[in-house]
C-alpha positions in Angstrom: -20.2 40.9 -1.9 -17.3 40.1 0.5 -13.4 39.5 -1.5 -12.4 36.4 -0.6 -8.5 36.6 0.4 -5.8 35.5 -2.4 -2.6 35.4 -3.6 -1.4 37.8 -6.4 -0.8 34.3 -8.4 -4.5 33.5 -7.9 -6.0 37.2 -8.9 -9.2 36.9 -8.3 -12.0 37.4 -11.7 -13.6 40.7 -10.5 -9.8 41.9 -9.9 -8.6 40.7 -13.3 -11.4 42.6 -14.6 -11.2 45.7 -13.3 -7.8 45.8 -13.4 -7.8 45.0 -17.1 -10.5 48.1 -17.8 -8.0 50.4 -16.3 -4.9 49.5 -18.6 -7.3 50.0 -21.5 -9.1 53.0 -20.4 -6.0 54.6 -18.5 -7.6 55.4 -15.5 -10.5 54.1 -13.2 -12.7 56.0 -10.4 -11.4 54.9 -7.3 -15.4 53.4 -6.8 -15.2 51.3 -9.3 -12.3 49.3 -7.3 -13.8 49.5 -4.3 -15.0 45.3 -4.1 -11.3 44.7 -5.2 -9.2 45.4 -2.8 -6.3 43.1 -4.0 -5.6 45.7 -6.9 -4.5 48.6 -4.6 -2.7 46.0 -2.4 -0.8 44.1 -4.9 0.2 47.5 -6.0 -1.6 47.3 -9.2 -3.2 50.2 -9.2 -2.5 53.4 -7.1 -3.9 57.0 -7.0 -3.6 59.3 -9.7 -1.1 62.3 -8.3 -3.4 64.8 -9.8 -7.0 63.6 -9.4 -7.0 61.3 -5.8 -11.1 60.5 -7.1 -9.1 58.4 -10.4 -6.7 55.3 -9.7 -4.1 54.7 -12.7 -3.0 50.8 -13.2 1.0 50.0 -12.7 2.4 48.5 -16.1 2.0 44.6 -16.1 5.6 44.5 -16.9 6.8 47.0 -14.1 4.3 44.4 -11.2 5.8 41.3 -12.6 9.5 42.7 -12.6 8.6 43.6 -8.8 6.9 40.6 -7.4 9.5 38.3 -9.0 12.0 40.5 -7.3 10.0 39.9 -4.3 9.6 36.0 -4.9 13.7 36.0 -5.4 14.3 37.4 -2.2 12.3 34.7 -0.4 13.9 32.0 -2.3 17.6 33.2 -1.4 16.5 33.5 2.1 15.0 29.9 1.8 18.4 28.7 0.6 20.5 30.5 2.9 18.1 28.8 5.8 19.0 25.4 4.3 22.8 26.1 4.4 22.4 26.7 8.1 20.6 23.5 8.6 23.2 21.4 6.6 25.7 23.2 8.8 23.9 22.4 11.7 23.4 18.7 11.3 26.3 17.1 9.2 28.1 16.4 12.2 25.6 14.3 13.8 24.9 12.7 10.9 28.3 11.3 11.1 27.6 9.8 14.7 26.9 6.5 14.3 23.4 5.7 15.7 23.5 2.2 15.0 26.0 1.7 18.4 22.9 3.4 20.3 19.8 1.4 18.7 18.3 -1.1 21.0 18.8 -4.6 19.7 22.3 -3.6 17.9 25.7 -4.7 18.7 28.5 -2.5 19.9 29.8 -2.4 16.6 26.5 -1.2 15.0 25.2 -5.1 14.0 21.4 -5.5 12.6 18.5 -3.4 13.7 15.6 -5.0 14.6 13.8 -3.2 11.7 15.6 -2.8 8.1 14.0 -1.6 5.0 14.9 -3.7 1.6 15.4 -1.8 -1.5 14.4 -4.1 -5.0 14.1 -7.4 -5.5 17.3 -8.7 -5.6 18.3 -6.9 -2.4 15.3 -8.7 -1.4 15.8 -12.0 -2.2 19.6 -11.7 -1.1 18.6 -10.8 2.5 16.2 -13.5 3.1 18.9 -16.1 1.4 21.5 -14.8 4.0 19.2 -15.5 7.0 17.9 -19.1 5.3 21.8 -19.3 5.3 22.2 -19.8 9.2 18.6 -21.5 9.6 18.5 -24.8 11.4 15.1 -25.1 12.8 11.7 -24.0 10.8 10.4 -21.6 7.9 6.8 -20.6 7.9 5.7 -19.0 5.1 2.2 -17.5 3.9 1.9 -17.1 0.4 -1.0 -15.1 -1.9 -1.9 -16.3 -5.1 -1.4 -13.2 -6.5 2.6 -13.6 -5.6 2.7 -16.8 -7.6 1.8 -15.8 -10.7 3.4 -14.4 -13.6 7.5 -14.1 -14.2 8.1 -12.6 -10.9 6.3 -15.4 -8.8 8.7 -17.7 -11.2 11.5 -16.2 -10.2 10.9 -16.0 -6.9 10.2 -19.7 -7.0 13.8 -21.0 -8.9 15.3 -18.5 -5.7 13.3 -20.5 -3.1 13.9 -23.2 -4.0 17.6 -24.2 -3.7 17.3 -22.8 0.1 14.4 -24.4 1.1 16.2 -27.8 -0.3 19.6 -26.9 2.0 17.2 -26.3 5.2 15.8 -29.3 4.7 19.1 -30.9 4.7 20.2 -29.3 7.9 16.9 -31.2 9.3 15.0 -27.9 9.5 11.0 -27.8 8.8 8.8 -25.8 6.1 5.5 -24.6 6.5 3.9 -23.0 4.2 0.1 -21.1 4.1 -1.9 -20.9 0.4 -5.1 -19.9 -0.5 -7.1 -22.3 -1.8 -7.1 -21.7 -5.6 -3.3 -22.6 -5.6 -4.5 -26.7 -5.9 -4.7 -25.9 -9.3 -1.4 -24.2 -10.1 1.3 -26.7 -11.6 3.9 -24.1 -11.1 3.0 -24.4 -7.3 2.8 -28.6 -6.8 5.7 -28.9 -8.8 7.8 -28.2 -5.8 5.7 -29.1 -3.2 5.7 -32.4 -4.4 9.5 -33.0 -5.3 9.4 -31.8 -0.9 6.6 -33.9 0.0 8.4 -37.0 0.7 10.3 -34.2 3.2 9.2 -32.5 6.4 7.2 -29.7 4.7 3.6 -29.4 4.4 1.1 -27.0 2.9 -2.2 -26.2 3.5 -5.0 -23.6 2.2 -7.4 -21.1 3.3 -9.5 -18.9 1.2 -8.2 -16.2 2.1 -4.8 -15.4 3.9 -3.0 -11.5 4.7 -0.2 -10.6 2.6 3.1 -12.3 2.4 5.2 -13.2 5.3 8.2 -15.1 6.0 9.5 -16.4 9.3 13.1 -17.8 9.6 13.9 -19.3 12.7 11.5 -17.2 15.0 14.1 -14.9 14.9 13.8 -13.0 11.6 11.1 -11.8 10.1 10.2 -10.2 6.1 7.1 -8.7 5.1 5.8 -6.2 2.3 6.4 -2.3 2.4 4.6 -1.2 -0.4 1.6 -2.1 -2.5 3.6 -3.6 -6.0 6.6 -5.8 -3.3 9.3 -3.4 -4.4 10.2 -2.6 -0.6 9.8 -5.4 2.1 11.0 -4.6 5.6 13.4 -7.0 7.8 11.5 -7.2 11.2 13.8 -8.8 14.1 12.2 -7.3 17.2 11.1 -10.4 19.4 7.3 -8.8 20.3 6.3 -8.8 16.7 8.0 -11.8 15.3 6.3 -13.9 18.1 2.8 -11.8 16.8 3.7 -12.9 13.4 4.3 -16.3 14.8 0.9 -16.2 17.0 -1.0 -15.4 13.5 0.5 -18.1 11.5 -0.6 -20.7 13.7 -3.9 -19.4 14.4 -4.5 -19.6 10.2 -2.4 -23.0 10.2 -4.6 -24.8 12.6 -8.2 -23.1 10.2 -6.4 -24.5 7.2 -7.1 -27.5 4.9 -3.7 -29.7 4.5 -2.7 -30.1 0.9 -1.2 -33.3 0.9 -3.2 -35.6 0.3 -5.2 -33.2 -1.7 -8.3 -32.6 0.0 -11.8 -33.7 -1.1 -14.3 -30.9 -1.6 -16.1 -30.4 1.4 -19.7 -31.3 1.3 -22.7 -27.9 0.5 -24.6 -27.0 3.3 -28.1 -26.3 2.0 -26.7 -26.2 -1.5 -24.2 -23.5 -0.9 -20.6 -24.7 -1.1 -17.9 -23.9 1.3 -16.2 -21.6 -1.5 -19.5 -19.3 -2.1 -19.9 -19.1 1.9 -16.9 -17.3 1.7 -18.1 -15.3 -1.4 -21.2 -14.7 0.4 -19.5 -12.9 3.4 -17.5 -11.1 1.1 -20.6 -10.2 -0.5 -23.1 -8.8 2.8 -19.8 -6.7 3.4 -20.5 -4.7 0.1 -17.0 -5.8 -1.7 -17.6 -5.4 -5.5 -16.9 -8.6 -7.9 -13.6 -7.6 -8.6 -12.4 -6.8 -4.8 -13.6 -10.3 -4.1 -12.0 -11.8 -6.9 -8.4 -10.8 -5.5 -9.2 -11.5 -1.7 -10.2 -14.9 -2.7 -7.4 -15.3 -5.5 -9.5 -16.3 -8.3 -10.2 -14.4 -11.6 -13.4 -12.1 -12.0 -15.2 -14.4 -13.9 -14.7 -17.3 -11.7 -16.0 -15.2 -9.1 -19.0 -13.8 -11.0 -19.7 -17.6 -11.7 -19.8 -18.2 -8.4 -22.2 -15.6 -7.6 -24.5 -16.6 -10.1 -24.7 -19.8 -8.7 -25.2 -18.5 -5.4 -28.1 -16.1 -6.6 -29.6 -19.5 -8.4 -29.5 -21.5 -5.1 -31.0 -18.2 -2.8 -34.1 -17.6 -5.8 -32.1 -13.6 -6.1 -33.3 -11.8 -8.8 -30.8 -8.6 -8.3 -27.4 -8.0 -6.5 -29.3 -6.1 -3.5 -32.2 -8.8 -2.9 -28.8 -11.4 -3.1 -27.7 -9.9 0.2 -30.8 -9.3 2.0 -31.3 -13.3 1.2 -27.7 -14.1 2.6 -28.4 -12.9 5.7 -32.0 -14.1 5.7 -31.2 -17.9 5.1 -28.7 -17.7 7.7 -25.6 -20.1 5.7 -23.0 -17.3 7.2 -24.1 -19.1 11.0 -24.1 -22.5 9.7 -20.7 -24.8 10.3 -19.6 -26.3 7.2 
């Protein structure tokens, strides 16, 4: 059988064993170690001085004492190789960079990319830019962002700003997915602004949050729970951001008036088309549930109904039926 290579740390079973037979029985033949290799090379066990045929184990306490001396020696040498880096860089961490970033000002003004630490570091950046805006905000806006005390918040902090753009004769434009018709907390605003030049419209499904100041500033998500959001003024991706907005905006129903439902196509309704595609793609109930911003069992509902209409006995017949009735071709 061939030792695999290890560590001391990670002594491997046949090692352990032999090695623990030797302290007991005081000394070993030197065959018996033979398929262990790691004992006589950690320095466990070494030849007996009168009998070369025998191999005596080292104390545990005497190896540990060693290889901890060992381990301590690498770790000093470790820090003393960080003290030399310190040393090495703290001066040109004092440079400032800023004056030599492309899109800052001589005296180090904003980067075209800025990470944003916490909400209210958040919320105070994207007031400051709403602070000089004069022309338009686009917004897109998940449903999962609106709910809860966070999206509340986030809403009284909107709001005030979006009123003083407004007043400076600016224009708001904002993305939803669908389910948000039926969120009070959401029409509340939008129609105290209606009256205003700001519209809404819906998809059933939209990316994850963006805002848009101006075409000149930018803030979107950096992590998975909106803790971090990055401040993106580089020109090539605001106009992408810009580019993607309008491409959803012009697919999207307006909200005001509220929209009629939009007539079945062979039975199947505009929102379990969507579900349908969602569903030939393999996405479990839940996965769609949050892409479409509805709850599980709205979602499940919907597939039921969908299963009814198709004649599906079982979740894997359901998709082979999708794609056989062709409704993911049809226009709605």
């Amino acid at each position: 059988m061939t030792h695999r290579e290890h560590g001391v740390e990670e002594l491997c079973t046949a090692g352990q064993e032999v090695y623990e037979r030797a302290l007991r029985d005081g000394r070993i033949p030197v065959t018996d170690a033979a398929d262990v290799p790691c004992l006589t090379d950690f320095g466990l066990l070494h030849p007996a001085l009168d009998d070369l045929g025998l191999l005596e184990p080292v104390a545990p306490a005497a190896a540990l004492h060693r290889l901890l001396r060992t381990s301590a020696a690498r770790v000093a040498e470790e820090r003393r190789r960080e003290d030399r880096l310190v040393a090495r860089f703290e001066p040109l961490m004092r440079i400032d960079v800023r004056q030599r970033t492309p899109g800052a000002g001589a005296g180090g003004g904003t980067s075209m990319l800025r990470l944003l630490s916490g909400t209210e570091q958040i919320n105070r950046a994207i007031t400051d830019a709403m602070v000089d805006a004069t022309q338009e905000s686009l917004t897109i806006q998940p449903h999962s962002g609106l709910i809860g005390a966070r999206g509340e918040a986030a809403r009284d902090t909107a709001f005030p700003r979006d009123r003083a753009l407004l007043d400076r004769g600016g224009r708001i434009r904002i993305l939803y997915q669908h389910t948000v018709r039926h969120v009070p907390l959401v029409y509340g605003p939008l129609e105290h602004f209606r009256h205003g030049d700001t519209e809404a419209r819906s998809l059933d499904e939209v990316p994850d949050r963006l805002i848009v100041i101006d075409r000149k500033v930018a803030f979107v998500p950096a992590n998975e729970d909106g803790s971090l959001a990055l401040e993106v003024r580089h020109p090539a991706l605001i106009k992408y951001f810009v580019t993607t907005f309008d491409r959803l905006w012009r697919l999207a129903t307006p909200m005001f008036p509220k929209a009629v439902q939009p007539p079945s196509v062979d039975g199947v309704t505009p929102r379990q088309r969507a579900i349908a595609a969602l569903l030939v793609e393999g996405h479990t109930d839940a996965v769609i549930a949050d892409r479409l911003g509805m709850n599980v069992r709205t979602a499940r509902l919907h597939i039921a109904k969908l299963a009814a209409t198709l004649g599906s006995d079982s979740r894997a017949q359901l998709g082979y039926l999708i794609a056989r009735s062709g409704i993911l071709d049809q226009e709605p």
